[in-house]
N, C-alpha and C positions, 0 to 999 in steps of 0.2 A: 478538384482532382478528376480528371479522366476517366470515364467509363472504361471500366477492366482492369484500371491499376490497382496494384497488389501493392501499397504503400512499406516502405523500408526503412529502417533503421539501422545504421552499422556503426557498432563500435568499436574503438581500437581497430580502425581500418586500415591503416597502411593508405598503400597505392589505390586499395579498392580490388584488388582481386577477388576477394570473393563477390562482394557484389557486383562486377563483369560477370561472375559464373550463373548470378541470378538473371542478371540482364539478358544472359547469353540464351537462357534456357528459353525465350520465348513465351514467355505466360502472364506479361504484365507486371513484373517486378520492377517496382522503379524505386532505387533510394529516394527521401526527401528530409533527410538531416543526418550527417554522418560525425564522429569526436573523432582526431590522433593527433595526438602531442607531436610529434614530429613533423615542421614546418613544411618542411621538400613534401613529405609525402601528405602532406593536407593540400597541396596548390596542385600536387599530382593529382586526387581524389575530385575538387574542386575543378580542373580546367576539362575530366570526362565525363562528369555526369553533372556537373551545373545542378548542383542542390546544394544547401546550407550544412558548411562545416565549420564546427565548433575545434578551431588549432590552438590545442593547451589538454588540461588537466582535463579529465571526466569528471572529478569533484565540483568542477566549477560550474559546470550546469546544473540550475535548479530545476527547469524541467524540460521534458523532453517533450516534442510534437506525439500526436496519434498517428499510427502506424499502425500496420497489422502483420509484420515479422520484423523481431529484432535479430541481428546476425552479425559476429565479430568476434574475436578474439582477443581476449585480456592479456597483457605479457607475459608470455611464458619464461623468459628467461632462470626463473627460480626457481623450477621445475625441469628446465632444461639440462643436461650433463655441459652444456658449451656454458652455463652460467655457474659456473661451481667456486668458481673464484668470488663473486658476489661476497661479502659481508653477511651477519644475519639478520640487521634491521631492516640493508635495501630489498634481500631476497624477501623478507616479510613482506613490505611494502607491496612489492608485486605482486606475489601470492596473493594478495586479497584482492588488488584490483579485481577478480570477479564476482565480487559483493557489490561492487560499482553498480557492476551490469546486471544482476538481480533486483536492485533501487528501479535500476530503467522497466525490468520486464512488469515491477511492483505498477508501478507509475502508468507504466503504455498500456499494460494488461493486451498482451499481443493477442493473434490468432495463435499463432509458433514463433517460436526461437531455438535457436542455433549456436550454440558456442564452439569454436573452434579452440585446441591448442596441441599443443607436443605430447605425444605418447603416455610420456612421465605422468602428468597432471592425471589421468583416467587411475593412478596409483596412489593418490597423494590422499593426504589428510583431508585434503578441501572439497575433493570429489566427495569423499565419504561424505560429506559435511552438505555438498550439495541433494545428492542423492538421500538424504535423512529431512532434509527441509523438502525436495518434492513429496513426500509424506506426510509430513507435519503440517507445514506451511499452511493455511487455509486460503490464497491464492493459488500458490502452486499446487497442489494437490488439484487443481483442476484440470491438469496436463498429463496427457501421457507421455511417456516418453523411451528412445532407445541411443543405443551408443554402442561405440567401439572403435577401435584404431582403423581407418582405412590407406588402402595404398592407391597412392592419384592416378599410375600407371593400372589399377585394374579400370579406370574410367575415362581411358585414355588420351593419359596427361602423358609424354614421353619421358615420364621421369620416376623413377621409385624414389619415391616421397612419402610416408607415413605420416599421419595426423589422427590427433583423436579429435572425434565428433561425439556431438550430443543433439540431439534435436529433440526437442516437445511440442507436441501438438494439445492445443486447447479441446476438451468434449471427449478427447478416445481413450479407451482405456489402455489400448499401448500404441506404439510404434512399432510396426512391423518393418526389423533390419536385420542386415544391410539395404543399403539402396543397390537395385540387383544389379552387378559387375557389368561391364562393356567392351571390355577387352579379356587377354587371359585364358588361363584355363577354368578359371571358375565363371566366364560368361555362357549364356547361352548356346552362340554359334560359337561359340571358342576363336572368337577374332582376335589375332595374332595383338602383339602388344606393337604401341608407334613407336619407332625408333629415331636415331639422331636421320639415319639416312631418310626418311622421310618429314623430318622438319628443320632440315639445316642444309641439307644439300646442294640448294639451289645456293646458298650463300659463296663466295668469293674466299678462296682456301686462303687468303691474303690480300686484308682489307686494304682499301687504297684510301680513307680514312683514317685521322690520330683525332678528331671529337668529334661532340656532338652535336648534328648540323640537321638539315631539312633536305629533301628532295622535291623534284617536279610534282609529284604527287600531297607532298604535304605530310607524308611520313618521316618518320623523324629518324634520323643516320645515327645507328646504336649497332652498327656492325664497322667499329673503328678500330685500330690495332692499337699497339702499346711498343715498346722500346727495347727489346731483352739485350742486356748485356751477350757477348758473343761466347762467355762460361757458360749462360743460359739457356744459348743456343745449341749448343755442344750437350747440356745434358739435355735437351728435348730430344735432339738427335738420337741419344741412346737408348730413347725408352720405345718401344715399339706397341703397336695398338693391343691393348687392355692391358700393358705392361704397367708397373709401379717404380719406385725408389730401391729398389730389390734386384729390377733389370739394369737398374744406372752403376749399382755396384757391380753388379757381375759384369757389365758392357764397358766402364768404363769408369772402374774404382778412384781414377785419379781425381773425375769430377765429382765424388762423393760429400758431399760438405761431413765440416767434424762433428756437428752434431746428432748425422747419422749414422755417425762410423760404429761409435758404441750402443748402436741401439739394432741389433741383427734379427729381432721379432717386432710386432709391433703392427701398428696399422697398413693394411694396405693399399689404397687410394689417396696417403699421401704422394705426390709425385704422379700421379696415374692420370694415363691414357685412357679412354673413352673408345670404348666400340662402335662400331657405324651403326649395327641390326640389334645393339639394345636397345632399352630406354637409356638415359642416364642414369647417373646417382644423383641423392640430393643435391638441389643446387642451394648454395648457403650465400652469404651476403657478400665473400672475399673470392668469388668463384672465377675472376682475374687473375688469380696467383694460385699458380699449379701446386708450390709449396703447401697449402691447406686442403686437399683433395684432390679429388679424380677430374680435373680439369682442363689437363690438355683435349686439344681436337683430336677425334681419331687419329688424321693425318697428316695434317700440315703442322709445321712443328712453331706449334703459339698455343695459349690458353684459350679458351673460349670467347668471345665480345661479349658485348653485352646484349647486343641482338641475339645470339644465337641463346642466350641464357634466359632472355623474356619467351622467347618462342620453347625453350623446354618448359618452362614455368606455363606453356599455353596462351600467353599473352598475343593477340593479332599484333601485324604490325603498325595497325593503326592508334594505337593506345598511344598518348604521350605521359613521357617522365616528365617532372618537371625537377630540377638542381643540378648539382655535381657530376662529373663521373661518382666520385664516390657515394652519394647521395642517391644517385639510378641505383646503383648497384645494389646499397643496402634494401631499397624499396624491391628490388626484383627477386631478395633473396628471400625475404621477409612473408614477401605476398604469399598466401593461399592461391593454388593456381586455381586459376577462372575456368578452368576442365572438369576440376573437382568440384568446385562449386557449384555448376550447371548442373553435375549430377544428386546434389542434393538439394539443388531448385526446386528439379523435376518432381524429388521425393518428398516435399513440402507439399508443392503442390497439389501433386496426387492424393494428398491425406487429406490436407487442410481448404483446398479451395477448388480440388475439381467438383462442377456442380451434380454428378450422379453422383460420387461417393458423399458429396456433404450431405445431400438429400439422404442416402440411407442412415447416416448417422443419425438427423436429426428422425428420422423415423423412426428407429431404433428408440430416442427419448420418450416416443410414447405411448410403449407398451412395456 
């Protein structure tokens, strides 16, 4: 290994976004063995960072390399409100997958670790459960540690996106958090938050594109359009920027379909427009179909591409997907943006391996 790498492990990776956000942060973070059960996005993980992924079960590895941070996300869906539907043996199932990855952190005996997931989870029985073992545990009780839900748009990610975080550091007594804001009004210089207009702009308001293909550059064409029926073009037409399913009634009741006729409250980012000078809202894995959210373009009357969806997720253009359209999409919806991740790189980092703060740690041990 390289002088200065800061060796990685990521579990339930996805695409790898967060570890992009480690990569991105500049400080020697390189995965070198990553697990996710979902094929597309293991050959996705696999063809940007060229390290050894385990594509299957996290049960089936017996052990895992040294490393000195593990970071990943166990699947939330049974924690999540979009998993509700779930049974209660599969939602079990899942729920524990982050027992999995406490075997790993047993096993690696990291510097730090990282677990990402959905808000919900920071309320759940498991957290308790986690939080009562970094006290008991006599591994874990070597970590400090802090958490809380952050928003990816204070770190700017163009997108309000909530996530809970957890990080522990090996040797301190806590974790001083949040990792400090970067955008917003709770930053420092109160730098304005990034909006669609400054990450989508430059894009073609009407892709000349239907897949996904390659350019002169070697970047990969994820700014392709799709086919709307011309009833679908008629109600894009009605909804006008940050409008919803609300405007299409009032603008143009004939094209109301019937299963919103009798639903006159209700959410509102079904059916909805997108501002140019916000962030987005969440982008989720169906962020192609304006019917599930707030996914039309501010202004050209189509749903968002999938380019423009990786770039609010903060994805460069240079990243490749590898699968499906459908298969991209889920990966792009999935991922932790690589925005937010760099910001809690940096905040790893600075705990765990900048070398003045390790030196007064370790000085701190003896006296």
């Amino acid at each position: 290994m390289a002088r200065g790498v800061i060796r990685t492990v990521d579990l339930f990776a996805g695409a790898g976004g967060l570890s992009l956000g480690f990569e991105l942060a500049g400080k020697g973070f390189k995965p070198v063995f990553a697990v996710e059960i979902d094929d597309a996005a293991a050959r996705t993980f696999k063809h940007n960072f060229d390290c050894h992924v385990h594509s299957g079960p996290i049960e089936d590895v017996e052990a895992f390399p040294s490393a000195d941070v593990i970071i990943g996300g166990p699947p939330c869906q049974g924690f999540s409100p979009l998993g509700r539907d779930r049974d209660d043996v599969s939602r079990a199932q899942l729920n524990e997958l982050w027992q999995q990855y406490l075997r790993a952190v047993h096993q690696i005996k990291p510097r730090a670790f990282v677990i990402e997931n959905v808000p919900e989870f920071q309320k759940s029985a498991q957290f308790a459960r986690l939080l009562q073992l970094m006290h008991t545990d006599p591994e874990l009780k070597e970590y400090g540690y802090g958490y809380s839900v952050l928003n990816a748009a204070d770190y700017g990610v163009p997108q309000r996106r909530r996530r809970g975080i957890f990080v522990a550091v090996r040797g301190v007594p806590q974790v001083p958090w949040p990792p400090p804001p970067t955008h917003g009004p709770g930053s420092p210089d109160k730098r304005p938050y990034v909006t669609l207009r400054d990450t989508i702009a430059d894009l073609p308001a009407y892709p000349e594109h239907t897949d996904i293909g390659y350019d002169e550059r070697g970047h990969q064409l994820l700014h392709f359009r799709r086919n709307p029926t011309a009833k679908s073009l008629d109600r894009y037409r009605a909804i006008p920027e940050g409008g919803n399913r609300f405007d299409l009634a009032k603008n143009r009741p004939d094209l109301l379909p019937d299963c919103w006729k009798n639903k006159p409250t209700g959410t509102t980012d079904v059916m909805g427009r997108l501002w140019w000078d916000k962030p987005s809202y969440t982008i989720r894995t169906e962020f192609y179909k304006p019917e599930k959210g707030r996914y039309l373009h501010p202004t050209a009357d189509r749903p968002i591409t999938h380019r423009e969806a990786a770039r609010l997720q903060s994805f460069p253009d240079h990243f490749i997907f590898e699968g499906s359209k459908i298969q991209v999409g889920r990966q792009i919806g999935n991922a932790v943006p690589p925005g937010l991740g760099k910001a809690i790189a940096e905040h790893v980092y600075n705990l765990a391996f900048d070398p003045e703060r390790t030196d007064e740690v370790e000085s701190d041990r003896l006296f």
